[in-house]
N, C-alpha and C positions, 0 to 999 in steps of 0.2 A: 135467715137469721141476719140479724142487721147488726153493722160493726159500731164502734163506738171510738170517738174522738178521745185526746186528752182527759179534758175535764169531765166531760160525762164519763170517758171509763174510768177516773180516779174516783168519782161520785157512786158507781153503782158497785166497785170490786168494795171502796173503802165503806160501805153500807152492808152489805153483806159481810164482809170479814168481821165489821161492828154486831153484826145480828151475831156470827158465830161466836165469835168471843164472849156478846153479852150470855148466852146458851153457858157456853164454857163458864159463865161465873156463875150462873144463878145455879145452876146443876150442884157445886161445891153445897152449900146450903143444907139440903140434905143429905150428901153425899161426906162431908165433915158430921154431920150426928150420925151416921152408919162407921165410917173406919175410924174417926176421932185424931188425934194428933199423932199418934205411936201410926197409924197406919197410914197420915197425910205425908209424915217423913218418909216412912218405906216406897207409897208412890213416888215420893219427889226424887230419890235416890235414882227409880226406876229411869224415869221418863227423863232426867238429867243425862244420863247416859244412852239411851235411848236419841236422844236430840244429835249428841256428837254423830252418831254412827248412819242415822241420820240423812243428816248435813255429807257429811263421807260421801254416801251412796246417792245422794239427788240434790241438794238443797241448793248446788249451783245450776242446776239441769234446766229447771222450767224457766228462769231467768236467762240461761246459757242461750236455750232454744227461742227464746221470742225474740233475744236480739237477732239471732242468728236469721230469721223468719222474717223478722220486719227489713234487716239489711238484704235478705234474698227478694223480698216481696219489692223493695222499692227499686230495685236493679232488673224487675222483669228478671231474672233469672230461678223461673220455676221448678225446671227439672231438680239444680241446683239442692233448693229448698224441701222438697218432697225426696232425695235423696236423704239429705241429712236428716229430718223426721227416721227414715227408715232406721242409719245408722244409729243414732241416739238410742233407737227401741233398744238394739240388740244390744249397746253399750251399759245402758243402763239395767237390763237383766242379768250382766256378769258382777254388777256391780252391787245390785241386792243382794245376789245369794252371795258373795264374797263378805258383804257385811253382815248378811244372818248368821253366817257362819262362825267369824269372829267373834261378836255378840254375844252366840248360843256357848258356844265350845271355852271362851274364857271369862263366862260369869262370875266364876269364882274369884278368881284374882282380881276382876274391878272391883268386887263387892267389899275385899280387902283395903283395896287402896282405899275407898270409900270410907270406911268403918274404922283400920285403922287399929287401935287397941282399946278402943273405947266398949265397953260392955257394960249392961245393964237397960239396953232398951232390944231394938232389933238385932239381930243374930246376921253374922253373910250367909247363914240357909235361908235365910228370909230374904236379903236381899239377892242371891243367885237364883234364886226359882222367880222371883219380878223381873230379874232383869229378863232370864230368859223366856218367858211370859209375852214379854213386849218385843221382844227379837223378831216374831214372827210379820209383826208389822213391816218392820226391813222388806219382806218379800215382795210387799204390794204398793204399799203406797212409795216407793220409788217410782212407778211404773203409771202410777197415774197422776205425779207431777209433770211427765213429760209430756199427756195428752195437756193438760192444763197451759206449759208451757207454750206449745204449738198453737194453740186458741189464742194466747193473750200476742204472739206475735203476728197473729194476723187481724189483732182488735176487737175478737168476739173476747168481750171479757164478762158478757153476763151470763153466758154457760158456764164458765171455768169457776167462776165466783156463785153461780148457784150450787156446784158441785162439792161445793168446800161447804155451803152450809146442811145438804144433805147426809154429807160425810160424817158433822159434826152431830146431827141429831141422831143418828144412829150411834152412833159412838157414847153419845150421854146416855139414852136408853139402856146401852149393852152394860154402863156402869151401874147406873143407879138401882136396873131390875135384879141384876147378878149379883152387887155387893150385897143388897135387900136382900134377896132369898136366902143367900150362902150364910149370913151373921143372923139373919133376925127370924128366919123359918130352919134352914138345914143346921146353923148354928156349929157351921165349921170353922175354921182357924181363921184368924184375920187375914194372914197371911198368903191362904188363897183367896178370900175374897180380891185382896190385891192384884190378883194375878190373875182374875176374871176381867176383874178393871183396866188394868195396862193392855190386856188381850183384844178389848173394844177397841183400838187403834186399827186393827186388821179387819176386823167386822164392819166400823165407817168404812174405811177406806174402798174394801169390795164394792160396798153399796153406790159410792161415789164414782170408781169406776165403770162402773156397769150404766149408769145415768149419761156419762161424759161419752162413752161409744157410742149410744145411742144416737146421740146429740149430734157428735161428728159428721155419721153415714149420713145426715143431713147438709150437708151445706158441702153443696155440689164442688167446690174449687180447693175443696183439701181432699177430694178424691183423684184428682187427675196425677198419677203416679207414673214415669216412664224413666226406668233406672239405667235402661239401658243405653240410654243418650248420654250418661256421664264416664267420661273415661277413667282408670282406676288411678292416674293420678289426680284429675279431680276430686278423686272418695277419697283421697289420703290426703289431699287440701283441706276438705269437708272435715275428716277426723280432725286433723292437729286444730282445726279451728275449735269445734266443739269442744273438745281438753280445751285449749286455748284460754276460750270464753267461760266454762264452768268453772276452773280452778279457782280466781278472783272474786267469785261470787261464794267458792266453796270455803276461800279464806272469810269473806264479811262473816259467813253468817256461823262457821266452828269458831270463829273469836270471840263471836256474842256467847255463844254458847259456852267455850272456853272461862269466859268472865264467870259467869253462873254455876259451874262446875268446880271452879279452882276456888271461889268465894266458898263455895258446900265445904270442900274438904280441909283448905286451911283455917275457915271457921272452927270447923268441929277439931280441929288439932289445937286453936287458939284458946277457945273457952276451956277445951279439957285441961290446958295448962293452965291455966287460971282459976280451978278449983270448980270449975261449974259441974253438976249433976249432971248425969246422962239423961239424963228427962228434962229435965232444960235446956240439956244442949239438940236434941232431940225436935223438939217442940220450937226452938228459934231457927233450926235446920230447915223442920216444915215449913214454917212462915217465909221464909229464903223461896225456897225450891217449889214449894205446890202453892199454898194457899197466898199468901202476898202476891206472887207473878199470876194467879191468874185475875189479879184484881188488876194489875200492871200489864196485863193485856188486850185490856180496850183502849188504853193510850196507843199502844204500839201498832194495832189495828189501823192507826189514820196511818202511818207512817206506810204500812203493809201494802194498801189499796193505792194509794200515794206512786211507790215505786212499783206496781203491776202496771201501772199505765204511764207512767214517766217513760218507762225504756224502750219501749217500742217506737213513742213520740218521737226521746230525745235523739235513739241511734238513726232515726229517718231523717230529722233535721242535721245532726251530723254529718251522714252520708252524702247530703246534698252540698256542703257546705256552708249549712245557713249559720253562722255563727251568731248573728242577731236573734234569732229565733233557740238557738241554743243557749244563748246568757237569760231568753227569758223564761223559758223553763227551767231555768237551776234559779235563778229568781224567786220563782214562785213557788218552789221547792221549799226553796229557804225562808217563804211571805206565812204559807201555810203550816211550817215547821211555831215559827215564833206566835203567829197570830191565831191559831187553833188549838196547835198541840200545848204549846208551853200553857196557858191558861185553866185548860184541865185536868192537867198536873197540881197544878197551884190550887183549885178549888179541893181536888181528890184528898191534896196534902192537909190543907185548914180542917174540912170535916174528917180526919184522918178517923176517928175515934167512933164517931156515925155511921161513917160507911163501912169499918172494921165490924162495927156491931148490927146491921142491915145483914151481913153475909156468914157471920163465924160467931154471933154473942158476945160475953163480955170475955176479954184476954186481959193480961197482964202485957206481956213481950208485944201483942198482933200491933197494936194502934201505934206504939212508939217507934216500930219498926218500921212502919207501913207509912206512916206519914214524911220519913226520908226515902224510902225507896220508891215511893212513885212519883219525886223528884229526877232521879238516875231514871224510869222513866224517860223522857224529854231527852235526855241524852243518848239513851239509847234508841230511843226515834230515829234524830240527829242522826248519829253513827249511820243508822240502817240506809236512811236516805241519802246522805252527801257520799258513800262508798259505791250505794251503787249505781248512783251517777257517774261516778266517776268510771264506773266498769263502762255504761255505756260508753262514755269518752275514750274509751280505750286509755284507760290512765292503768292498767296494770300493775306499773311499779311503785305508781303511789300510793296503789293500793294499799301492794306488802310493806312499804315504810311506814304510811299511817298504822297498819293496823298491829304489825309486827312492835311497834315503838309503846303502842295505846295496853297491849300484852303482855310484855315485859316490865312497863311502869306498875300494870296493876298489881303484877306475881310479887315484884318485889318488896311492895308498898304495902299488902296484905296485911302479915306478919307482924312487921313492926309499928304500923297504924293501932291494929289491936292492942297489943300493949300498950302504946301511947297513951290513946282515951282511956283504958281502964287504971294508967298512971295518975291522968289528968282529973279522973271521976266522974268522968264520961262512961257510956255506955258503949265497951268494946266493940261491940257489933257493930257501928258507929263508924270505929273504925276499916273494917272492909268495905262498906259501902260508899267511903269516901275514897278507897283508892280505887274503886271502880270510878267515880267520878272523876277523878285526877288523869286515869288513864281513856277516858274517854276524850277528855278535853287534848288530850294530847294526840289522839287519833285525829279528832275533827281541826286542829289550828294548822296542822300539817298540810294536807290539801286545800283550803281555804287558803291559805298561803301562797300555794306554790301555783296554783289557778290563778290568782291576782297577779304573781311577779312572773309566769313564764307563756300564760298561756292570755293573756288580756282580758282575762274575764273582770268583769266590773259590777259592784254591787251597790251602786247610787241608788239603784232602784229601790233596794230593798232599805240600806240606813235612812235615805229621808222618810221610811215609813215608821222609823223605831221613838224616836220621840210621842208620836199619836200612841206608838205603843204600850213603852214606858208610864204615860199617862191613863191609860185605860186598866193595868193590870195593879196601879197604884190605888184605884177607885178600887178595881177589885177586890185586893186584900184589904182595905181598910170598910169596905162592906161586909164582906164574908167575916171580918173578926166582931162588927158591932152586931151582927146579929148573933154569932155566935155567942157574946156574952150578954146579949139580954132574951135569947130565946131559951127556953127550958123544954130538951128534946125527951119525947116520951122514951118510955123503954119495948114499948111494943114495937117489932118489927114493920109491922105493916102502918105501922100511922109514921115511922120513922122515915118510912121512904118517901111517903106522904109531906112529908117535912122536908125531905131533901130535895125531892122533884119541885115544889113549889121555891125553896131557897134559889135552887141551879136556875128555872126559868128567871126571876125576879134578877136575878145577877147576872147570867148569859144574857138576858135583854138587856140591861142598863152597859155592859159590856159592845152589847152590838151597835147598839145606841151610837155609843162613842167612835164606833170603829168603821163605819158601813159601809160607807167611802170603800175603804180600804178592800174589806173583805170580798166587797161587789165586784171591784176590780179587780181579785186575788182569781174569784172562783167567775166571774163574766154573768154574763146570762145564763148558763146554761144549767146551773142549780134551782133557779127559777123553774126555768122550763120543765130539767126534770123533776120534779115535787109535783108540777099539774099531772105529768105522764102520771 
């Protein structure tokens, strides 16, 4: 199995994680005319909480392990590295059934915090039996982030990345054939249909590990294990490192989560005070939690693919002391954040209404919602990517003050944003999503800051690229609006994508057009090269 550089591993994980996610939207489609919006909320409740617990039990792990793997690998220090592999297993299997168990055993009282006093749509027996429905995922896929991890830090990242899409098509399967049977042939409660559905987390995941072992006993230098050449202070250097390195990652990615969760429940505490219907409030919940985020998940995708092959790269050129070669991977970090990610937000946002209607048909709430939130989007990219560089960096503490500060702005801001706009005559909803953007801005100025005045880091590279940029996203949006108001989009779905996919090339080209210079030198040759492969 042949390893993969930088660019080619950010081109083939961030390809694949794009296949999965697109998988993960087009699924919705059918899978919203089976459980409809009363059962998109109850998933999203599920699987919001579900993420935390999570995040808990692995989501700093496979990140933890590849740094961990790439700094053992570039130190010759083997034993080392095939030690801590070993220790991570067994860490991470106290650390599933610790959070299945949590999960399982106090469904009911999240299901409360969640829900609250709001009645007339789902019941907490509906959301206690999803949550613990999806608990049982906890058990497994912890356990096969850490084989993933271990791949990505020794730069096989097209096993690890084809396992996530395997995982994924099993997963949709296990949804769409189970909610199908259960509502539209057995014609049982929605409520376990959901709970079939959240259940396909455990079913992917099986599938995925079972592909990823295979894979391994292949590639003869992650077999050479010899534990007994490390002394048991070494294994207890090896541990505090692994805590060490997971924690910072476990904070990135419960905060994002955190954002998502605290937006669920102070929403629905905001609008019920505001007179809104439990069906309303219900149906703008979903749009939140399931159906908008999984449209807002192929933006995050670049970011995903981005940072599976950033930290392996960036902790190697660290380790060595290249700092020239470390300013220009956070560079390009930051070249591919602005000059890929941010424009696809901006397209997503203008046909907000198109692409709402391509995936879910006509809504009220979906389009007006959707077209700000897959702006926060791009920020939450951002976020993903500047913290966990910064983990590579061993920046730790900046971590917890960026993300900690980015936390607290949002919690607070929530509440009284809502009111605001719905003062203002605005659309309160409007209001949470801007103090997720507030608090995001205040995660990302924090480290960008403190890299520029403590650590020498210099970003000429990337500012003289923003002017070209500026100018190209300027053509953009003033393209995408004059077609928009002289094109008249059908209402069929199928000629509608037809419409989009001809619009996106016509503009991504005249986009590229402008920028190619830029981009060629972002991504080198080797996006070239790989498109012949």
């Amino acid at each position: 199995m042949k390893k993969n550089n930088f660019m080619e591993g950010a081109i083939i994980a961030t390809i694949a994680i794009i296949v999965s996610k697109i998988l993960g939207v087009l699924y919705v489609i059918p899978f919203y005319d089976i459980i409809g919006e009363k059962g998109g909320a109850l998933y999203g409740y599920a699987y919001n909480i579900y993420n935390i617990f999570l995040i808990i039990s692995s989501a700093g792990i496979p990140l933890a392990i590849s740094k961990i793997t790439s700094e053992y690998e570039t130190k010759k220090e083997y034993d080392k590295k095939n030690a801590m592999f070993s220790i991570a297993k067994k860490v991470i299997y106290f650390f599933s059934l610790f959070s299945f168990l949590v999960c399982f055993l106090f469904a009911k009282p999240i299901a409360t915090i969640i829900l609250g006093e709001l009645t007339g749509g789902n019941t907490i027996g509906d959301v206690t039996f999803v949550i613990r429905c999806v608990s049982f995922a906890l058990l497994i896929v912890p356990i096969l982030s850490v084989s993933r991890g271990y791949l990505q830090g020794h730069k096989y990242i097209t096993a690890s990345s084809l396992s996530q899409v395997i995982e994924q098509i099993i997963r949709i399967a296990v949804i769409l054939i189970g909610s199908y049977v259960s509502i539209k042939i057995l014609n049982i409660p929605l409520t376990y249909a959901v709970g079939i559905s959240v259940f396909s987390a455990a079913i992917g995941a099986i599938i995925g590990y079972i592909y990823l072992y295979l894979k391994m006993r292949k590639i003869d230098n992650l077999k050479k294990v010899n534990l007994n050449c490390i002394s048991q202070k070494e294994k207890n250097e090896i541990v505090q490192k692994l805590i060490g390195y997971s924690i910072p990652f476990i904070i990135i990615n419960i905060a994002n989560s955190i954002y998502n969760t605290t937006d669920m429940i102070l929403l629905i505490r905001g609008l019920d005070a505001l007179g809104y219907s439990a069906t309303d409030i219900e149906t703008i919940s979903a749009i939140f939690t399931t159906w908008g985020s999984k449209l807002i998940s192929i933006v995050n995708a670049f970011a995903t693919g981005l940072v599976i092959s950033l930290i392996p790269s960036l902790v190697s050129a660290y380790t060595l002391k290249n700092q020239k070669e470390v300013n220009m991977y956070f560079n390009k970090t930051l070249q591919v954040l602005l000059f890929i990610i941010l424009p696809i937000t901006i397209f997503m946002s203008i046909f907000a209404s198109q692409v709402w209607n391509v995936f879910y048909g006509n809504s009220y709430y979906g389009p007006i919602i959707f077209q700000y939130t897959i702006l926060v989007a791009f920020f939450d990219s951002a976020y993903i990517m500047i913290c966990s560089a910064l983990q590579g960096l061993y920046k730790t503490k900046l971590i917890y003050m960026a993300v900690l500060s980015g936390l607290a702005t949002n919690v607070i801001l929530d509440l009284p944003l809502i009111f605001l706009f719905n003062k203002l005559g605005l659309y309160p909803y409007y209001g949470a999503i801007t103090a997720t953007v507030i608090g995001y801005l205040v995660s990302l100025s924090i480290p960008l800051y403190s890299l520029y005045k403590n650590d020498n880091f210099r970003y000429k590279e990337t500012v003289n690229k923003l002017p070209r940029l500026l100018l190209s996203i300027i053509a953009l949006i003033i393209s995408a609006l004059i077609i928009k108001t002289f094109i008249h989009f059908p209402t069929s779905r199928m000629l509608l994508i037809f419409f989009l996919g001809a619009i996106g090339i016509i503009l991504f080209g005249l986009y590229y057009l402008i920028n190619y210079k830029v981009i060629n030198d972002i991504m080198g040759d080797k996006l070239s090269k790989f498109i012949k492969k």
